[in-house]
C-alpha positions as CSV (number, residue, x, y, z in Angstrom):
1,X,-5.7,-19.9,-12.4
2,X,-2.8,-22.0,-13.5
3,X,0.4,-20.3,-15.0
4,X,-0.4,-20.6,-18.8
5,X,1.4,-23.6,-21.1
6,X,2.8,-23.0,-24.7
7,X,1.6,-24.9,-28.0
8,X,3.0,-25.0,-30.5
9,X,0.5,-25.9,-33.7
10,X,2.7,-25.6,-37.2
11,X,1.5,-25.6,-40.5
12,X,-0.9,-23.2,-38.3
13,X,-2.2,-21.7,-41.9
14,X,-3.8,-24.8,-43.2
15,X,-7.2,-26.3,-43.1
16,X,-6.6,-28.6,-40.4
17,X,-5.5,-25.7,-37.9
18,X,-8.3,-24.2,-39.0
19,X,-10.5,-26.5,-37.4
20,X,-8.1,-27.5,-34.2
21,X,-7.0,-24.0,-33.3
22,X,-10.7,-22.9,-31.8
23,X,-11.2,-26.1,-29.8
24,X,-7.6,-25.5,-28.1
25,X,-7.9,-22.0,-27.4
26,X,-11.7,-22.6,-26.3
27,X,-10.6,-25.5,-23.5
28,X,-11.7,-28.5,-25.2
29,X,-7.9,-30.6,-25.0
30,X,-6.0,-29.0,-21.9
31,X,-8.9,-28.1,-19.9
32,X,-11.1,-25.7,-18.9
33,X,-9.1,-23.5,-16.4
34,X,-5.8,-24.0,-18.3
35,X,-5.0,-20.7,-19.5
36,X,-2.7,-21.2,-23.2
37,X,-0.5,-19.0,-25.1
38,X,-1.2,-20.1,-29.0
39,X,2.3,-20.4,-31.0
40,X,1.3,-20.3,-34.6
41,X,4.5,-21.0,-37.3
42,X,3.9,-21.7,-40.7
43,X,6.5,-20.7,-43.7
44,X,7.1,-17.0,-44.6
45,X,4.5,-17.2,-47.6
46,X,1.6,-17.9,-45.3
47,X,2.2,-15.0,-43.0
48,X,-0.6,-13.1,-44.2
49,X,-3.1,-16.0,-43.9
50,X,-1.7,-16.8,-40.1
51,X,-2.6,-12.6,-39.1
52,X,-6.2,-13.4,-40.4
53,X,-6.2,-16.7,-37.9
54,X,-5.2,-14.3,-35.5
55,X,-7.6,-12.0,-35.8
56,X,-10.3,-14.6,-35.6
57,X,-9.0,-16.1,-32.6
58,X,-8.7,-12.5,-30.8
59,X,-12.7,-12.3,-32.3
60,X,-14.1,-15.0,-30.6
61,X,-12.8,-13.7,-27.3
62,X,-11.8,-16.8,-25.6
63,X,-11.0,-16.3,-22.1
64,X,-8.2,-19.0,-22.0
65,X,-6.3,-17.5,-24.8
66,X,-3.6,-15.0,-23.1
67,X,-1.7,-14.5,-26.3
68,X,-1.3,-15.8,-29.8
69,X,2.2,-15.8,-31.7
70,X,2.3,-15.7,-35.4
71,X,5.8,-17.1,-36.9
72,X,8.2,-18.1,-39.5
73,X,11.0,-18.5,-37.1
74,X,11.5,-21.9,-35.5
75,X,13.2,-20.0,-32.9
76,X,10.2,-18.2,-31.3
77,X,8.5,-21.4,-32.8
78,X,9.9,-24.0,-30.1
79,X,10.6,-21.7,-27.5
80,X,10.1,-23.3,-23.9
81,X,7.1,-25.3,-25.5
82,X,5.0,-27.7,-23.6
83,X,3.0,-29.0,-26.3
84,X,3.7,-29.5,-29.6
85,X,1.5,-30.4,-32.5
86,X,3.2,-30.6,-35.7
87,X,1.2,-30.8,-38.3
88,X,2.6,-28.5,-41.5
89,X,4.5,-30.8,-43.8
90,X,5.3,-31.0,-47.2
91,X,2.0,-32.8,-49.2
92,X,2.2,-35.5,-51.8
93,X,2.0,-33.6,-54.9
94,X,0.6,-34.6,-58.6
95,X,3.2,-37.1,-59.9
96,X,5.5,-36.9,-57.3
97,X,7.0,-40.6,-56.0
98,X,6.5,-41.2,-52.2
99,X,10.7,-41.3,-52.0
100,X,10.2,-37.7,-53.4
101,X,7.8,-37.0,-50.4
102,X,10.0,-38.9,-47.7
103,X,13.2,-36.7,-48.6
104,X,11.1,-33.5,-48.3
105,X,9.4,-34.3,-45.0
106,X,12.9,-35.9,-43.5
107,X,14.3,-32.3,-44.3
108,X,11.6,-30.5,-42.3
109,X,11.5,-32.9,-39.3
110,X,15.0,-33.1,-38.8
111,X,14.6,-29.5,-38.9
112,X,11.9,-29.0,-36.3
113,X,13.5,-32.1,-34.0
114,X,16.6,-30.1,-33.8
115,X,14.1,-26.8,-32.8
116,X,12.7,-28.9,-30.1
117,X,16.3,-30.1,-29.3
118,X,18.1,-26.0,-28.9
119,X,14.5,-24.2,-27.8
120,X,11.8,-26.5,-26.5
121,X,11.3,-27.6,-22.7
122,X,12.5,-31.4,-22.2
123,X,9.0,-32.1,-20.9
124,X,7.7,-30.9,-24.4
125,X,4.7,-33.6,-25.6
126,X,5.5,-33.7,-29.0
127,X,2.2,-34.9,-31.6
128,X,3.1,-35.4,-34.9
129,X,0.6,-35.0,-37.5
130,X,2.0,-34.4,-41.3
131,X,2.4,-37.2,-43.2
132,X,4.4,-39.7,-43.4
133,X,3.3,-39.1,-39.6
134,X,5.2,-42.2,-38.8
135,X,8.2,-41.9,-39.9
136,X,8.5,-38.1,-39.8
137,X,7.7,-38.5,-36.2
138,X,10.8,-41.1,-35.9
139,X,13.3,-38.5,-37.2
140,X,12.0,-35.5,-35.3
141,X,12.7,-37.9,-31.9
142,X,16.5,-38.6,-33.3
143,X,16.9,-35.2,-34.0
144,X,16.1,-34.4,-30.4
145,X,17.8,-37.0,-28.5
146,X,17.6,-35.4,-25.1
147,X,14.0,-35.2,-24.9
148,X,12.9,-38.7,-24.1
149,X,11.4,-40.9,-26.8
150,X,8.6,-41.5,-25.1
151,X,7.9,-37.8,-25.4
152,X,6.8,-38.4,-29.3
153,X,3.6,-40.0,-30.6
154,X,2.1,-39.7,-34.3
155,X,-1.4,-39.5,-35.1
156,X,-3.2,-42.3,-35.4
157,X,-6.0,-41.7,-33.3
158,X,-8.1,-40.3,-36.9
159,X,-8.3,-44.6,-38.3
160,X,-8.9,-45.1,-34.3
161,X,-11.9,-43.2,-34.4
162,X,-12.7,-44.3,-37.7
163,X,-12.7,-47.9,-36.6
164,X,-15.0,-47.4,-34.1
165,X,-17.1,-45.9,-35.9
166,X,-17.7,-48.6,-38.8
167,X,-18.3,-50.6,-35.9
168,X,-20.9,-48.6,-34.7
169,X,-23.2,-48.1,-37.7
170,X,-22.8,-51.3,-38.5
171,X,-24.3,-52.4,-35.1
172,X,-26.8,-49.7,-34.5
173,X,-25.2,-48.1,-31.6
174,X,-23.5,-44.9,-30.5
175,X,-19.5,-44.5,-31.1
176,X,-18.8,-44.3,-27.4
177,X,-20.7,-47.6,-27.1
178,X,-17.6,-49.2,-28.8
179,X,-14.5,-49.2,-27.3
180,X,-10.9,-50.8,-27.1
181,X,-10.5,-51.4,-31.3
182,X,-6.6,-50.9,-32.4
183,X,-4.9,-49.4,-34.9
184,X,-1.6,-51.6,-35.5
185,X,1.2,-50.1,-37.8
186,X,1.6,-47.1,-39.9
187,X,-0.8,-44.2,-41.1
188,X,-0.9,-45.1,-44.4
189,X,-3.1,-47.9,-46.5
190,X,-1.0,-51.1,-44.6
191,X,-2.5,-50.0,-41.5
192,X,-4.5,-52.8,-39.7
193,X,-7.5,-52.2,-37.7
194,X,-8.4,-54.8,-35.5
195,X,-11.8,-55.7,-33.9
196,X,-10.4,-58.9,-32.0
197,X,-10.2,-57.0,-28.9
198,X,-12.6,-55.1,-29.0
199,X,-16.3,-54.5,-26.1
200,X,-18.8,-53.4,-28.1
201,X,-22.1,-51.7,-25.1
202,X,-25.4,-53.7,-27.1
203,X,-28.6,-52.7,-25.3
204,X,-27.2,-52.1,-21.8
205,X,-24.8,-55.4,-22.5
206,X,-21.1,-55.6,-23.1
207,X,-20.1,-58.2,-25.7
208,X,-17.0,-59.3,-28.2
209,X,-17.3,-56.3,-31.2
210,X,-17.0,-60.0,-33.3
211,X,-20.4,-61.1,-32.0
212,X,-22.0,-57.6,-32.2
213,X,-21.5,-57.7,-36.0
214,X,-21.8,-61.2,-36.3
215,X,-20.4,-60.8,-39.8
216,X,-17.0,-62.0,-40.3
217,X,-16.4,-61.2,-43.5
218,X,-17.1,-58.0,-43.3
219,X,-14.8,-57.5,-40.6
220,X,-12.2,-59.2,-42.1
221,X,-12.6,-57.4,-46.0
222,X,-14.8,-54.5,-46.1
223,X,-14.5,-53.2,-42.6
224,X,-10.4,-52.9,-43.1
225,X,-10.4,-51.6,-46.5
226,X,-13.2,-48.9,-45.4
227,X,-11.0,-47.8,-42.6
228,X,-7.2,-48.0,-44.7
229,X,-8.8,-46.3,-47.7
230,X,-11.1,-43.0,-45.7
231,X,-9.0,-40.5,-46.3
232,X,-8.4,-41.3,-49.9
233,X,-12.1,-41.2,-50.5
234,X,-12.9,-38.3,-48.5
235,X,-10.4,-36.5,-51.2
236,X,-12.4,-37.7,-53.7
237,X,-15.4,-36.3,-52.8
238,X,-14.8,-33.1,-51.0
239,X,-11.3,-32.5,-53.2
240,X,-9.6,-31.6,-50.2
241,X,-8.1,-33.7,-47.4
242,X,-9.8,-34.1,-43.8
243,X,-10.0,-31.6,-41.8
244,X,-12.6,-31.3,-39.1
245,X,-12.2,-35.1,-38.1
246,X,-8.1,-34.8,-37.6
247,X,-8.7,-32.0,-35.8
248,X,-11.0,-33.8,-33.9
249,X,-8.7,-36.5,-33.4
250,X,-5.7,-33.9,-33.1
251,X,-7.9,-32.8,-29.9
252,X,-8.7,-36.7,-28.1
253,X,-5.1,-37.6,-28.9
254,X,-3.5,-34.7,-26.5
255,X,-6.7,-34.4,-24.2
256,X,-5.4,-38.7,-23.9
257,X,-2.1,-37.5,-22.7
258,X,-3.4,-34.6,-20.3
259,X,-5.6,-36.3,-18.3
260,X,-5.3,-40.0,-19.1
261,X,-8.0,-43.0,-20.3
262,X,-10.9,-44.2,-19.2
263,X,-9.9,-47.2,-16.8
264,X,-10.4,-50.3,-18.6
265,X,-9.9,-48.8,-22.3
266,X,-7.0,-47.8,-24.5
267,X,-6.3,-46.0,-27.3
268,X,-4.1,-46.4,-30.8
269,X,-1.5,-44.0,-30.7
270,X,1.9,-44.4,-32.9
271,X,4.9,-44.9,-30.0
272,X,8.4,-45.7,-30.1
273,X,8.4,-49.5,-30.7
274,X,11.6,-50.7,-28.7
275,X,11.2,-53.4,-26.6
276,X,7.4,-54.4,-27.7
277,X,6.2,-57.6,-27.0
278,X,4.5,-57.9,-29.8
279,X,7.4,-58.6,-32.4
280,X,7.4,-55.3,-33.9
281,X,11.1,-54.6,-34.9
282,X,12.8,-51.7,-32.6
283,X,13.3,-48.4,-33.2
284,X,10.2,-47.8,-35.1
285,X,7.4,-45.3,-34.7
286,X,4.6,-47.6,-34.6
287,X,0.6,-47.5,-33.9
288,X,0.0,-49.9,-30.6
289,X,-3.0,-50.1,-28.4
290,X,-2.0,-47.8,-25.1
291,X,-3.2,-46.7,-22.0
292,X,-2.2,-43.6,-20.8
293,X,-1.7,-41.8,-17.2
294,X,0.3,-39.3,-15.3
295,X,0.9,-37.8,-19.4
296,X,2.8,-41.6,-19.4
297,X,1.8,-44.3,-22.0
298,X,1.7,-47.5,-21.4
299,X,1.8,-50.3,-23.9
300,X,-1.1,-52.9,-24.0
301,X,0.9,-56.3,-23.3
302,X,-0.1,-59.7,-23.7
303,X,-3.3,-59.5,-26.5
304,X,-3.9,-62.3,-27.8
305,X,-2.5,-62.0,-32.0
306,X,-4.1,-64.1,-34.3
307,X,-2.7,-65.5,-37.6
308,X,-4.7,-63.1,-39.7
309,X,-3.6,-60.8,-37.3
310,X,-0.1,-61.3,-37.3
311,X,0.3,-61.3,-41.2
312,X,-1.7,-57.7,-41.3
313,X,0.8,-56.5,-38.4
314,X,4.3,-57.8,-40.0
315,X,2.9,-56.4,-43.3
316,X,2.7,-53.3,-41.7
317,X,5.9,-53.2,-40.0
318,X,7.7,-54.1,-43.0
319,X,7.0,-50.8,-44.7
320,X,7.9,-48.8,-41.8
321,X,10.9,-50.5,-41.5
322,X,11.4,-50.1,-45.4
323,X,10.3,-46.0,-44.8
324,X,12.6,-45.6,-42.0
325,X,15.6,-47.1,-44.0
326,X,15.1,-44.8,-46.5
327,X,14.5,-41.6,-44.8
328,X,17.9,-42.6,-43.1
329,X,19.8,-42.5,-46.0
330,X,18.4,-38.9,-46.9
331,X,19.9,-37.8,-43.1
332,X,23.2,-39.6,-44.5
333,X,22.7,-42.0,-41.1
């Protein structure tokens, strides 16, 4: 058996933990004979909610699981961590301006950057997940500047999946049966999902995701506003935000970056944007197409970028760049 690794999940009290924390502990993201020690930190109030996650995890006996660590201390949080999934932040709240959001969240991440900084180890993977997951992700990485900025990623793996599924009702076909759609930009309602790239498996036959559908209005209207707009409407209906499908995509994200992609396919993950070839400005955490091995991402270079395409990517950018501007001035940068 392999020495056991330590992850970190935060906002470990919340719906979307309670979904991811099972599948970790079970084997379903590090593997199967990768024993784990379960870090659990969520804010002082919670406490008593994270001792009844502990006691379900101790109940459904999971051989991997060699210990589980409740905490309000970032301290015993970030300790010697080689995964961390950050996914407690501070959510949008009834009249509250997205500035008012941005200052909160800038406050925790600079807080739990500089954790990961003093505690964590330099290998740490760091995934984060609370929103603005962009831009919070950006200012956790400068508030750790000796772990590499590579290291980071944000979540955008949920409108990844997403994408490929509209794709895949639409056609008739199994999800796996489409493959290499990208999510460009933030994780917010600018995001742009693009088909252009994508293999779509038809009957036993690869072809262009465009032909498959063979509807380009759709692709270009509905199929874009379906994927910017899901988590707004799954709100509406279930009144809460989505849980079992971030922890799903929480779970394919970090599996990615332990053992790699399919040859031949990427994923959309958010990554430090310097020295793109795509024209995204630097120093931007920002979703690209990437292929991952060796836990190392690789940027997809030389795609083909359309003028639609373009103008859905720089529209994107802009309110990153415009996010990231801000938060700065809340760090006094």
């Amino acid at each position: 058996m392999a020495e056991p690794i330590r992850v970190l999940v935060t906002g470990a009290a919340g719906q979307i933990a309670y979904s991811l924390l099972y599948s970790i502990a079970k084997g379903d993201v590090f593997g199967k004979d990768q024993p784990i020690i379960l870090v659990l930190l969520d804010i002082t109030p919670m406490l008593p909610v994270l001792d009844g996650v502990v006691m379900e995890l101790q109940d459904c006996a999971l051989p991997l699981l060699r210990e589980v660590i409740p905490t309000d201390k970032v301290e015993v949080g970030f300790k010697d961590l080689d995964a961390a999934i950050l996914v407690g932040s501070m959510p949008r709240k009834e009249g509250m301006e997205r500035k008012d959001l941005l200052k909160a969240n800038v406050a925790i991440f600079k807080t739990q950057g500089e954790a990961l900084e003093k505690y964590a180890k330099k290998t740490v993977k760091v995934l984060v997940v609370g929103n603005p997951a962009n831009t919070n992700c950006l200012i956790a990485s400068k508030s750790a500047p000796s772990i590499p900025k590579e290291n980071f990623s944000c979540l955008t793996r949920l409108d990844h999946n997403r994408a490929r599924s509209q794709v895949a009702m639409r056609v008739g076909v199994p999800s796996d049966s489409v493959k290499n759609v990208i999510i460009w930009g933030n994780h917010s309602s600018t995001q742009y999902p693009d088909v252009h790239h994508a293999i779509v498996n038809h009957h036993g036959k690869e072809m262009a995701a465009y032909d498959a559908v063979n509807d380009e209005s759709w692709l270009k209207g509905d199929f874009i506003t379906t994927v910017q707009q899901r988590g707004a409407a799954v709100i509406k209906a279930r009144k809460l935000s989505s849980a079992m499908s971030a922890a799903k995509a929480i779970c394919d994200h970090m599996r990615d970056i332990w053992f790699g992609t399919p040859d031949g396919e990427w994923v959309s993950m958010g990554v430090y944007s310097t020295g793109n070839s795509y024209g995204v400005p630097d120093d931007l955490m920002y979703s690209f197409p990437v292929m991952i091995k060796n836990k190392t991402w690789k940027m997809v270079d030389g795609l083909a970028i359309n003028d639609f395409s373009r103008g859905k990517m720089d529209a994107t950018a802009a309110e990153l760049v415009e996010e990231r501007d801000t938060a700065l001035t809340f760090l006094g940068a």
